[in-house]
Backbone as JSON, one array per atom type, in Angstrom:
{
  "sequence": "XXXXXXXXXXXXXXXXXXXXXXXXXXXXXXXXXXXXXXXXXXXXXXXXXXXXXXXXXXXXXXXXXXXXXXXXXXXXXXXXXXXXXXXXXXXXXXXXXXXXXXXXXXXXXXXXXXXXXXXXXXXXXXXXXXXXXXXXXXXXXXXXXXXXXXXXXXXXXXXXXXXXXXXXXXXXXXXXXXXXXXXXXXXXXXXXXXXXXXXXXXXXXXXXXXXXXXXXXXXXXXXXXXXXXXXXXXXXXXXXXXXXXXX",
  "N": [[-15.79, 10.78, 65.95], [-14.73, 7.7, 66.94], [-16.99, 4.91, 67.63], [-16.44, 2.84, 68.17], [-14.65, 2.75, 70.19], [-15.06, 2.34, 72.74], [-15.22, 0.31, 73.72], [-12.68, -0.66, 74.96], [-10.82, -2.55, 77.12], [-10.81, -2.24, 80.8], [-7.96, -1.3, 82.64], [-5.55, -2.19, 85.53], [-3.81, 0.51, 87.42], [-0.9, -0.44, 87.39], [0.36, -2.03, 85.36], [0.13, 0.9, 83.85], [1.29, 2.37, 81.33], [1.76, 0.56, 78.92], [0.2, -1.39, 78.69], [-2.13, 0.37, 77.52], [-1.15, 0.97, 74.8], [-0.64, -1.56, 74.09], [-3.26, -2.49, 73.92], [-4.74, -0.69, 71.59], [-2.69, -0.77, 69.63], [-4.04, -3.56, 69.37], [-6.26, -2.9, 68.38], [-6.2, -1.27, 66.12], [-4.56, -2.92, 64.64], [-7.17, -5.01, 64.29], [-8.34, -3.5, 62.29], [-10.27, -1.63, 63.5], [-9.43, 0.67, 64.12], [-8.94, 2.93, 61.57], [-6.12, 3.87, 59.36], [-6.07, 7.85, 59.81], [-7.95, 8.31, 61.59], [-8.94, 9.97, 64.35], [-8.59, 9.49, 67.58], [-10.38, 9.4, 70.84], [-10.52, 12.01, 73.29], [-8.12, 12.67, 75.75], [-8.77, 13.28, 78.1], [-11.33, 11.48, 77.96], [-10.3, 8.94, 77.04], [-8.95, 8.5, 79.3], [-10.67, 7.67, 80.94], [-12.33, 5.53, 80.15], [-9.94, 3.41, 79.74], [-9.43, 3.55, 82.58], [-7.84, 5.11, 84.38], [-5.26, 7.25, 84.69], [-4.93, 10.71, 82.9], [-2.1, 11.38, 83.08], [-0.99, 9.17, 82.56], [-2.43, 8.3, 80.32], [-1.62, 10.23, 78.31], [1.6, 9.66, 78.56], [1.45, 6.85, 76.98], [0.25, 7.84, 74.81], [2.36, 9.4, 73.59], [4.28, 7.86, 73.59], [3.25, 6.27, 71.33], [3.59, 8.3, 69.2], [6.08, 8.38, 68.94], [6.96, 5.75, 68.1], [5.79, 6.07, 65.68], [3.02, 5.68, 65.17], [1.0, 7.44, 65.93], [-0.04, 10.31, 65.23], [-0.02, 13.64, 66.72], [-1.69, 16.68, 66.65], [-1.34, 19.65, 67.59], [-3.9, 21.63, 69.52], [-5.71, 19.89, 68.41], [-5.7, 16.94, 68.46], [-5.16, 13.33, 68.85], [-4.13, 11.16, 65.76], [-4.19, 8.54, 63.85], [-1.51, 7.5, 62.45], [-1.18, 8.01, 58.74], [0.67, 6.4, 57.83], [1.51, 4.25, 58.72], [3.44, 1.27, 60.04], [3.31, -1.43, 61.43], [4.9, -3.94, 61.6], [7.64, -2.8, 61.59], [7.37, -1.41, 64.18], [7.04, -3.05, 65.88], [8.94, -4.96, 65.87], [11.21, -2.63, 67.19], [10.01, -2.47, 69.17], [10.51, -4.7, 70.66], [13.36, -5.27, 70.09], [14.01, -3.02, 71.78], [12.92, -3.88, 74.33], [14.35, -5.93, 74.93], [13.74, -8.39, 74.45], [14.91, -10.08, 72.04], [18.17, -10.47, 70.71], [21.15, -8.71, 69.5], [23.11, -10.61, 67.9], [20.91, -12.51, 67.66], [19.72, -11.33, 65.94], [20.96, -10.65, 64.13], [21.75, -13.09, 63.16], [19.25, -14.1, 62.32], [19.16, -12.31, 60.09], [20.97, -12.69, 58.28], [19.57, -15.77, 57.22], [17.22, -14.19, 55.95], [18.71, -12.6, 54.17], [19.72, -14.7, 51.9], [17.93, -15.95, 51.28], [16.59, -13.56, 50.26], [18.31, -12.85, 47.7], [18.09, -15.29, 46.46], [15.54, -15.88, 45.37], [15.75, -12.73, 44.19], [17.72, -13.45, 42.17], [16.06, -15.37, 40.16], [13.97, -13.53, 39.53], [14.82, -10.74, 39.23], [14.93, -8.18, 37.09], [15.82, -6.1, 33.74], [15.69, -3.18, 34.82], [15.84, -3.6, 37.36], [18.5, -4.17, 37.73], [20.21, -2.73, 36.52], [19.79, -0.3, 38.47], [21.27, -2.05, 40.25], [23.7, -2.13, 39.47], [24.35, 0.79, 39.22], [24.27, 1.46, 41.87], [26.59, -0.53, 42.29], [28.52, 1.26, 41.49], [28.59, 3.26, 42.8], [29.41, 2.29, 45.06], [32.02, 1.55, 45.01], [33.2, 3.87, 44.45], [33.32, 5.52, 46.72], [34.62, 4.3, 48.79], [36.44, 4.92, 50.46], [35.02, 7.23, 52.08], [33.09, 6.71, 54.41], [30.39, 7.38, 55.35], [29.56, 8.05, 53.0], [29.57, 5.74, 51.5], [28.27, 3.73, 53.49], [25.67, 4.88, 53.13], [25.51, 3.95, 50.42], [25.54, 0.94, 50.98], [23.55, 0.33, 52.06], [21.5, 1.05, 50.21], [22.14, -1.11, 48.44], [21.28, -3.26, 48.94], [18.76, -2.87, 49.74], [18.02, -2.19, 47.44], [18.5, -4.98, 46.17], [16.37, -6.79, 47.56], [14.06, -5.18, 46.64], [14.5, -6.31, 44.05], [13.92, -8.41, 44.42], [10.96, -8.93, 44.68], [8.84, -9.71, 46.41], [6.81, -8.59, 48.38], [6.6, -8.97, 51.28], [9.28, -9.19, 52.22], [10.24, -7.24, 51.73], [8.93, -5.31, 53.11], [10.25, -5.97, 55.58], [12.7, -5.84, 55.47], [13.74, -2.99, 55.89], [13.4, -2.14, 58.45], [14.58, -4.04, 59.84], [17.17, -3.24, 59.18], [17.19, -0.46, 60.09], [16.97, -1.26, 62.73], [19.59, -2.24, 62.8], [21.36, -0.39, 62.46], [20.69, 1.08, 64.6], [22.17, -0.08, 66.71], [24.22, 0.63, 66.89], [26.98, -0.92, 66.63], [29.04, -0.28, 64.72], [29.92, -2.22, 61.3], [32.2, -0.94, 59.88], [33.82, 0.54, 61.27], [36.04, -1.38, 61.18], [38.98, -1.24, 60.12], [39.44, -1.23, 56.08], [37.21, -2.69, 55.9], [34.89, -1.59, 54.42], [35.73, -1.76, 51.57], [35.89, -5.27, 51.68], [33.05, -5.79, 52.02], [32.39, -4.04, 49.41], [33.5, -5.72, 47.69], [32.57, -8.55, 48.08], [29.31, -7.52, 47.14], [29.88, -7.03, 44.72], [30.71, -9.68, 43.66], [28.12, -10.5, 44.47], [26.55, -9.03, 42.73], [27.09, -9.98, 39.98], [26.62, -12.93, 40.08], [23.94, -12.45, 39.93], [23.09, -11.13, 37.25], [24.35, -13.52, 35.69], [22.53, -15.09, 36.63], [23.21, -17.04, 38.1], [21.97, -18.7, 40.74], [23.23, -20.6, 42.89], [25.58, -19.89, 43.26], [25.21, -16.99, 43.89], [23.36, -17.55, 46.04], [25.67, -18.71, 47.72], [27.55, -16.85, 48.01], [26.27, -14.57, 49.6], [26.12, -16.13, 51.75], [28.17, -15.79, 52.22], [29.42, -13.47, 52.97], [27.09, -12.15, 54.78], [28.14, -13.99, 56.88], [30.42, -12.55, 57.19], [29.75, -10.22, 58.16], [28.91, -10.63, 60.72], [31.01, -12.04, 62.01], [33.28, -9.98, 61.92], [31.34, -8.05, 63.77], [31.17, -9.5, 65.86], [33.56, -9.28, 66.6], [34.33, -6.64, 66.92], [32.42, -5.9, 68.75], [33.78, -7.27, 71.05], [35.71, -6.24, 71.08], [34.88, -3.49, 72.45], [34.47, -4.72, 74.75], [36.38, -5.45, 76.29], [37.67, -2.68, 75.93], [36.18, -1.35, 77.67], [36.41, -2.83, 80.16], [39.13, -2.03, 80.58], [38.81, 0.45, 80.97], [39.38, 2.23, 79.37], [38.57, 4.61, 76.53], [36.05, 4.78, 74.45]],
  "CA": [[-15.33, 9.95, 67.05], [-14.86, 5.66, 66.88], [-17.79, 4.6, 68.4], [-16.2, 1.23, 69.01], [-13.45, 3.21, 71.11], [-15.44, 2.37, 73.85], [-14.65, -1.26, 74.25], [-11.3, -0.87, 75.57], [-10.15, -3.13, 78.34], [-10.38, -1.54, 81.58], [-6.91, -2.07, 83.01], [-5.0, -1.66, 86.56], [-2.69, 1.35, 87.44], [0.15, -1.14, 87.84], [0.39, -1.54, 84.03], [-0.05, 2.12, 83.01], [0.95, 2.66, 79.82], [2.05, -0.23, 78.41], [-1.45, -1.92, 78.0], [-2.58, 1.07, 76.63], [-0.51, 0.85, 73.7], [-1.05, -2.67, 73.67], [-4.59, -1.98, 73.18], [-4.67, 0.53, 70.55], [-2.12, -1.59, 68.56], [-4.83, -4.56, 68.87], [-7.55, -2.54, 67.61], [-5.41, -1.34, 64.3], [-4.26, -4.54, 63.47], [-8.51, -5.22, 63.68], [-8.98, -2.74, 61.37], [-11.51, -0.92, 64.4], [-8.77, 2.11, 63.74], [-7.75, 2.9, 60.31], [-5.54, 5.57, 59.23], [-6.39, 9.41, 59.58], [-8.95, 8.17, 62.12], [-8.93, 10.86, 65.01], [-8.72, 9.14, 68.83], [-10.88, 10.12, 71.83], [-9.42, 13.17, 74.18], [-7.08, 12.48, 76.68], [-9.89, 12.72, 79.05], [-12.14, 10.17, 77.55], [-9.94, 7.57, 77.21], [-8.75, 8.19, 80.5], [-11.99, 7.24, 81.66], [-11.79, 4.29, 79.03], [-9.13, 2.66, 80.35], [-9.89, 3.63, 84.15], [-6.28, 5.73, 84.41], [-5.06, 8.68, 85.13], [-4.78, 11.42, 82.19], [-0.98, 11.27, 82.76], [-1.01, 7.55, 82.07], [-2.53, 8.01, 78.93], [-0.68, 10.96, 78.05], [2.44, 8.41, 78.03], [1.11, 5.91, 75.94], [0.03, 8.66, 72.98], [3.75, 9.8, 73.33], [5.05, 6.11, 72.86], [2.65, 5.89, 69.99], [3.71, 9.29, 68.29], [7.46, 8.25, 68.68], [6.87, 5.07, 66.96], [5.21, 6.55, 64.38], [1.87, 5.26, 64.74], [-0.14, 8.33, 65.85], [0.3, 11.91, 64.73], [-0.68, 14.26, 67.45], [-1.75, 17.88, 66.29], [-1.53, 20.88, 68.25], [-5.35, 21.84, 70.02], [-7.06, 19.16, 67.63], [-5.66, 15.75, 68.89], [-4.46, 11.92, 68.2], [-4.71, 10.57, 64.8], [-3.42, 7.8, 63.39], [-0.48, 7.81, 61.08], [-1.35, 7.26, 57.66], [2.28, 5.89, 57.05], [2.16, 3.18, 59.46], [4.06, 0.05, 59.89], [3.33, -2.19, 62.63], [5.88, -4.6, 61.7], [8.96, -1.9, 61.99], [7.49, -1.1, 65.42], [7.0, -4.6, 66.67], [10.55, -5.65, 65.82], [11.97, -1.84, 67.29], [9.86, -2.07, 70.45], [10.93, -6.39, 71.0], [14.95, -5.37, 70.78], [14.31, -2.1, 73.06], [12.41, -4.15, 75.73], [15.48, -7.34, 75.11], [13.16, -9.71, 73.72], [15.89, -10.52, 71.14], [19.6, -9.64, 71.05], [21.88, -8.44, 68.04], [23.25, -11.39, 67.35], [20.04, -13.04, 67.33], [19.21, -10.38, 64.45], [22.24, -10.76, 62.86], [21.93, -14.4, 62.91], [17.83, -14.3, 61.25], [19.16, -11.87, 59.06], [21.51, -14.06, 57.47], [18.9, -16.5, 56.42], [16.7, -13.91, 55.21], [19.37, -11.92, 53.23], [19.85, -15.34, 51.32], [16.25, -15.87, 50.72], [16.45, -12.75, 49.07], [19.27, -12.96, 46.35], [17.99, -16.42, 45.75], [14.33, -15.33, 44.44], [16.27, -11.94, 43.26], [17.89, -14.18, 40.44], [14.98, -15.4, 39.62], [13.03, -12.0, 39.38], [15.74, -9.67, 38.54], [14.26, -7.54, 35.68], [16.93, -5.29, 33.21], [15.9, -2.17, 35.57], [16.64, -4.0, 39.23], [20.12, -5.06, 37.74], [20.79, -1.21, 36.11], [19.71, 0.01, 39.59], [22.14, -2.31, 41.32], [24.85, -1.34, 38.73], [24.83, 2.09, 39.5], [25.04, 1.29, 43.68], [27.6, -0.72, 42.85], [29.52, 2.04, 41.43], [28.56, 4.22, 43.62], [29.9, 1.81, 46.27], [33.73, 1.3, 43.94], [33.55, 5.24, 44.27], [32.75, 6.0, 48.47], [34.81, 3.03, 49.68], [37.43, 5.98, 51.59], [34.14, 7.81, 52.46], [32.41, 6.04, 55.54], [29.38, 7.63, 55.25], [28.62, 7.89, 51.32], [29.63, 4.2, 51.62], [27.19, 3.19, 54.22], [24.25, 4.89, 52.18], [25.43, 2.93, 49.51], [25.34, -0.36, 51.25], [21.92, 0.27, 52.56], [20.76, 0.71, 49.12], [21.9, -1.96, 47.36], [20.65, -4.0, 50.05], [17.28, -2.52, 49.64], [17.31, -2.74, 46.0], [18.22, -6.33, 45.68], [14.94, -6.55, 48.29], [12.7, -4.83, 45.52], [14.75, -7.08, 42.89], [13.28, -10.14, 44.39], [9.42, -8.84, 44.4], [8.26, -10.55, 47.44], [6.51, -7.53, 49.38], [7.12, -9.28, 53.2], [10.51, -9.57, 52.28], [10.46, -5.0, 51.27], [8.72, -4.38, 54.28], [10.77, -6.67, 56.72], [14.11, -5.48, 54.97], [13.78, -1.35, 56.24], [12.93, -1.87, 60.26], [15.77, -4.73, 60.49], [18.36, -2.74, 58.55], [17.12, 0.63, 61.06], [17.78, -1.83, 63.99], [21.13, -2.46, 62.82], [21.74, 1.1, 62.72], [20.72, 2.13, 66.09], [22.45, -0.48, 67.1], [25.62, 1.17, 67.22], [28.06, -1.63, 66.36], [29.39, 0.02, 63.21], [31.24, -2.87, 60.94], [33.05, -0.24, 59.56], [34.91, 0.96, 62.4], [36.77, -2.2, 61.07], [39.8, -0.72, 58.75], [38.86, -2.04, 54.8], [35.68, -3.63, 55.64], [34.39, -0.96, 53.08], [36.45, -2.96, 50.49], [35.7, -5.67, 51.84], [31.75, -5.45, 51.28], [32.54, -4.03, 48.02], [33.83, -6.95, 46.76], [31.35, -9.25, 48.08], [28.6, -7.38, 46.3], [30.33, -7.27, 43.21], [30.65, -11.46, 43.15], [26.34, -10.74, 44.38], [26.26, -8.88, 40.77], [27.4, -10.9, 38.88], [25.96, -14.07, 39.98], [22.61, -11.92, 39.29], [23.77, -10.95, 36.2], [24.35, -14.6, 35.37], [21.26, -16.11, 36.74], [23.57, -17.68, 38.93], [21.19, -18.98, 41.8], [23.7, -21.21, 43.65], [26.77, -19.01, 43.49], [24.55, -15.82, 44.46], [23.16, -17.72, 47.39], [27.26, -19.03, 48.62], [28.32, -15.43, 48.22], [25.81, -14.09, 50.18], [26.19, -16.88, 52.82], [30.04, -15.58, 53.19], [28.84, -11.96, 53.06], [26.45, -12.46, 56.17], [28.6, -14.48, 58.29], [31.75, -12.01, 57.72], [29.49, -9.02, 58.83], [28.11, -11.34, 62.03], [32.57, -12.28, 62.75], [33.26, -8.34, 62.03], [30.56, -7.69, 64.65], [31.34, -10.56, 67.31], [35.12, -9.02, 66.7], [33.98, -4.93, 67.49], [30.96, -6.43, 70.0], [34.58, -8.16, 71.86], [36.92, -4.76, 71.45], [34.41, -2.95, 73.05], [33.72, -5.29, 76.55], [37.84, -4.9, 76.16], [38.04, -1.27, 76.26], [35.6, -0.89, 78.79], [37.32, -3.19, 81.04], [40.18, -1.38, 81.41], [38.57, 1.72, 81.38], [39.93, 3.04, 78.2], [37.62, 5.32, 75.97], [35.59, 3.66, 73.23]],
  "C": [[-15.7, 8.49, 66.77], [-15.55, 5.47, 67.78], [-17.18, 2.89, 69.08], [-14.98, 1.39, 70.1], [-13.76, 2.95, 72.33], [-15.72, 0.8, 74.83], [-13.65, -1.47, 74.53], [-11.42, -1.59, 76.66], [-10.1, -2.14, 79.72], [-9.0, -2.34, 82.09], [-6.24, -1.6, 85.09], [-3.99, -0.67, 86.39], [-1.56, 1.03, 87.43], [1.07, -1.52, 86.39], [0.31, -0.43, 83.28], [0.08, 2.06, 81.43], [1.28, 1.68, 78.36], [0.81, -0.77, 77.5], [-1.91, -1.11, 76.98], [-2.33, 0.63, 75.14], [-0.71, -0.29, 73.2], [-2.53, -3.11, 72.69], [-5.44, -1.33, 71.96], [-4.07, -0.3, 69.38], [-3.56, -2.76, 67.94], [-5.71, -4.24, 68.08], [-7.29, -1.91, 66.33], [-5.29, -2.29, 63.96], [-6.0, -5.27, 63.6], [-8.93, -5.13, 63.23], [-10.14, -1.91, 62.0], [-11.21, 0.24, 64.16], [-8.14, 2.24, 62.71], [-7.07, 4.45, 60.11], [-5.91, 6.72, 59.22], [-7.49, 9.16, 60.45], [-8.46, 8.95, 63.6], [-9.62, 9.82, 66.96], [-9.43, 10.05, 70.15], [-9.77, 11.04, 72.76], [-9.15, 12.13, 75.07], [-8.33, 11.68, 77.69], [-10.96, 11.67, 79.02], [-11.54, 8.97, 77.5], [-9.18, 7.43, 78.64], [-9.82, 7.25, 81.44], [-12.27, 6.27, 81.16], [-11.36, 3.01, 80.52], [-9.27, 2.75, 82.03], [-8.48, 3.92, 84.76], [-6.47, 6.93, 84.64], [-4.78, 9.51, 83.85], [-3.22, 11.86, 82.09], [-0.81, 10.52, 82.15], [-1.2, 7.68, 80.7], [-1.63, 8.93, 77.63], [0.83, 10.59, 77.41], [2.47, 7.4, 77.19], [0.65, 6.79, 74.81], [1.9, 9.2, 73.05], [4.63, 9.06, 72.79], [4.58, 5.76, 71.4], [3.28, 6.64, 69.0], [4.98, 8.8, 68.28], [7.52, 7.02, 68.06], [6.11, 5.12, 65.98], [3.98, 6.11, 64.05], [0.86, 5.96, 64.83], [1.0, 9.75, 65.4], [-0.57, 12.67, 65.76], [-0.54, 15.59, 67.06], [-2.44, 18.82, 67.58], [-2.95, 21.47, 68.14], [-5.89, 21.31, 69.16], [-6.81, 17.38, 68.19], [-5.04, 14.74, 68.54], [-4.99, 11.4, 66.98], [-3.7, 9.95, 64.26], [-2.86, 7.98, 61.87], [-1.27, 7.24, 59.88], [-0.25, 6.51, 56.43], [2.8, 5.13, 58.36], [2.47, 2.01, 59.16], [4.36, -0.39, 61.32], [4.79, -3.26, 62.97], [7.16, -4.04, 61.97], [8.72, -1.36, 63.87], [7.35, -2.01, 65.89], [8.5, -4.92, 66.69], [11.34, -4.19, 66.71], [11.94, -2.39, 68.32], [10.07, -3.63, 71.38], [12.39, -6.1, 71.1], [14.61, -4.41, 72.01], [13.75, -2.89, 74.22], [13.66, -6.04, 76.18], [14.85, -8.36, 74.85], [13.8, -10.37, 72.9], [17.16, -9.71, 71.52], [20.12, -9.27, 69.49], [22.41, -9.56, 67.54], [22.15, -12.46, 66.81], [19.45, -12.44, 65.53], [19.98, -10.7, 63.63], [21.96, -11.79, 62.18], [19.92, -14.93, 61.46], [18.05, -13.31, 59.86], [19.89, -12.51, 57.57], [20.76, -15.22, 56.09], [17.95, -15.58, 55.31], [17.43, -13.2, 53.55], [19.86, -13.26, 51.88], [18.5, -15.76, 50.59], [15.86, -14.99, 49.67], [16.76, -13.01, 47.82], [18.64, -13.63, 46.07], [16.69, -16.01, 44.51], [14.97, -13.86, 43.7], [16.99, -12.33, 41.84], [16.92, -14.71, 39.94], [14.03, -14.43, 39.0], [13.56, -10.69, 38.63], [15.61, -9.24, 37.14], [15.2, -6.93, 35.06], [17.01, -3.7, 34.2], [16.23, -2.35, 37.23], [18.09, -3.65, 38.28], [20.75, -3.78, 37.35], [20.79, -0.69, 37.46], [21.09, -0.64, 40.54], [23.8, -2.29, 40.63], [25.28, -0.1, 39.42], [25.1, 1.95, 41.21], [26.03, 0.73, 43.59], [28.51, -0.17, 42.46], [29.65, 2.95, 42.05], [29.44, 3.99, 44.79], [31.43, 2.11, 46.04], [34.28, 2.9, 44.71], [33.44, 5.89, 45.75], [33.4, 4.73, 48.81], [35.66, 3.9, 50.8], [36.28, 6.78, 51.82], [33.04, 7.14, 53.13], [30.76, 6.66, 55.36], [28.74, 7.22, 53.87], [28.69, 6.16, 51.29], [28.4, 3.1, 51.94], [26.04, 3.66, 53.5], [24.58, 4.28, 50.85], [25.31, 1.64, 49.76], [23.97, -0.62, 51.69], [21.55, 0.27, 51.16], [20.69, -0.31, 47.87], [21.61, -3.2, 48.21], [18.84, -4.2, 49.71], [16.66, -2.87, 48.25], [17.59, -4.1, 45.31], [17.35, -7.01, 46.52], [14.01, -6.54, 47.2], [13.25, -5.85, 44.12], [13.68, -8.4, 42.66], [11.43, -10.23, 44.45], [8.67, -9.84, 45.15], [8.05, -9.12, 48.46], [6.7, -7.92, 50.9], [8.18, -8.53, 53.18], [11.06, -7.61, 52.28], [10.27, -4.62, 52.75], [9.68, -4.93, 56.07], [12.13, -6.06, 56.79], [14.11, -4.09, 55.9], [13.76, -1.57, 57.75], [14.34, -2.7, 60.29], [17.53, -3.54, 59.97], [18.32, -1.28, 59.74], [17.33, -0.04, 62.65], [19.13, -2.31, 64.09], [21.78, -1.0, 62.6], [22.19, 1.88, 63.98], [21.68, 0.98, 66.66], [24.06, -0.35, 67.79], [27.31, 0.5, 67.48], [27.93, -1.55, 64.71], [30.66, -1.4, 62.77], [32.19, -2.15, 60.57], [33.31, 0.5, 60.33], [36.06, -0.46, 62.02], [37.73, -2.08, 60.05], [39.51, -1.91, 57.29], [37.61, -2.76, 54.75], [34.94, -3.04, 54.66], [34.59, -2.07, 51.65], [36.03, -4.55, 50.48], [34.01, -6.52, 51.5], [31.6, -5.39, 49.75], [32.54, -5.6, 46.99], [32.51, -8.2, 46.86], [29.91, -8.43, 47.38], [28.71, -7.45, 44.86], [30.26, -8.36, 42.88], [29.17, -11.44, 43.11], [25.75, -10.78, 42.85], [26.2, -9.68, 40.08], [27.33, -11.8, 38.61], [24.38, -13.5, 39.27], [22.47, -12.08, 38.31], [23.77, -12.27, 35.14], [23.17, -15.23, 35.16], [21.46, -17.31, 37.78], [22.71, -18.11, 40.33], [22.13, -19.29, 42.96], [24.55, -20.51, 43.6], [26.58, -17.4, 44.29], [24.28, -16.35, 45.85], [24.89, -17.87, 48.4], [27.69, -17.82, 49.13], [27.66, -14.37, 49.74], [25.68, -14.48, 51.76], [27.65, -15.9, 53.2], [29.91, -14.45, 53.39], [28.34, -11.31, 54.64], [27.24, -12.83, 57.16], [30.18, -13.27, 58.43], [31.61, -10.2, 58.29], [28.79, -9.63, 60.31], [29.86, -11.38, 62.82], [33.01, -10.56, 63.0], [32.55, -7.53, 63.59], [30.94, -8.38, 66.16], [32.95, -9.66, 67.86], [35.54, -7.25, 67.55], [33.24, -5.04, 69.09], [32.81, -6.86, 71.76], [35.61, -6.89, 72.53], [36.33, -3.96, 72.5], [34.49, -3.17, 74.5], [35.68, -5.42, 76.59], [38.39, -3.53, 77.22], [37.29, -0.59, 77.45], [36.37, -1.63, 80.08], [38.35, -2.98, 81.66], [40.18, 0.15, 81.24], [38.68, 2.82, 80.01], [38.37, 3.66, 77.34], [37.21, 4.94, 74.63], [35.84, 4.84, 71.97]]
}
């Protein structure tokens, strides 16, 4: 048992479980809780926090669904040892509307240029084989919506690990899973497959080059024509609902 578990914040019932979580987060990112480290019972931190054993109940449920505790059947809460604060900070900031999708769209933009740029720089003979084979993979799944989309996620990801800036790895996976749930597919947009395609292929081959400034342009027109794509689906939608019709 964390003997320092016992400096929690008492809080009001009016906040329930929010704080909690709040709490818990603070004291990981302190390093007070490190991974595989086993949390007081229910009942103890009820008494903690000065809550009700439902209350807290809720806040280990919020934790286990963002993946930061692991709760085992008659032994208890223990923290993930495959956490990532930053993927749950950015999930649990869109779910509460702290940001919007376009806002994302719009920071993603800059970062997805940030990338390529240091990716020509960095790009080793096994990134650039790696993003070979996605982009044939892509050539080959452009009439297959799905195999497609796991191909665009990965050459996404692996011109990420091209550029060897660890923020930039771990920032890449949570934003790309909030454009997921997000449920404005670009491709519901006939050829945007193709579309993509091609723009990674010009990415290549600036890589390829060493091209810096032609990699970054491409990637600028890349970004903004999956942000117009989006504004264009985001528009059909408040459309089809308007007159009732079925999305």
């Amino acid at each position: 048992m964390l003997e320092t578990m016992d400096r929690f914040e008492k809080i009001s019932k009016k906040t329930f479980s929010e704080l909690i979580v709040d709490q818990i987060k603070k004291r990981i990112s302190s390093g007070e809780i490190n991974p595989g480290d086993k949390l007081p019972s229910e009942r103890a931190l009820a008494e903690m926090f000065s809550v009700s054993r439902a209350t807290v109940r809720e806040a280990l449920r919020a934790l286990q669904y963002m993946g930061i505790l692991e709760i085992r059947l008659n032994d208890g809460a223990y923290l993930s040892d495959r956490i990532n604060l930053l993927s749950d900070h950015l999930k649990a900031s869109y779910l509460l509307k702290q940001f919007t999708l376009m806002e994302l769209l719009e920071a993603r933009q800059f970062m997805e240029v940030s990338i390529v740029s240091l990716a020509t720089l960095r790009a080793n003979p096994e990134h650039i084989s790696r993003l070979r084979k996605i982009y044939q993979k892509e050539l080959d799944t452009r009439d297959d919506m799905k195999e497609f989309m796991e191909a665009d996620v990965a050459f996404h990801l692996a011109l990420t690990e091209a550029c060897q800036n660890s923020f930039f790895i771990n920032l890449v996976k949570p934003v790309r899973q909030l454009l997921k749930e997000s449920n404005l597919d670009q491709y519901r947009k006939p050829n945007q497959a193709y579309i993509t395609a091609e723009y990674h292929g010009k990415i290549l081959a600036a890589l390829i080059k060493g091209d810096r400034d032609q990699a970054e342009k491409v990637m600028k027109e890349h970004m903004q024509n999956i942000v117009e794509t989006t504004m264009e689906i985001f528009h059909q939608e408040l459309e089809n609902t308007g007159t009732g019709k079925n999305h």
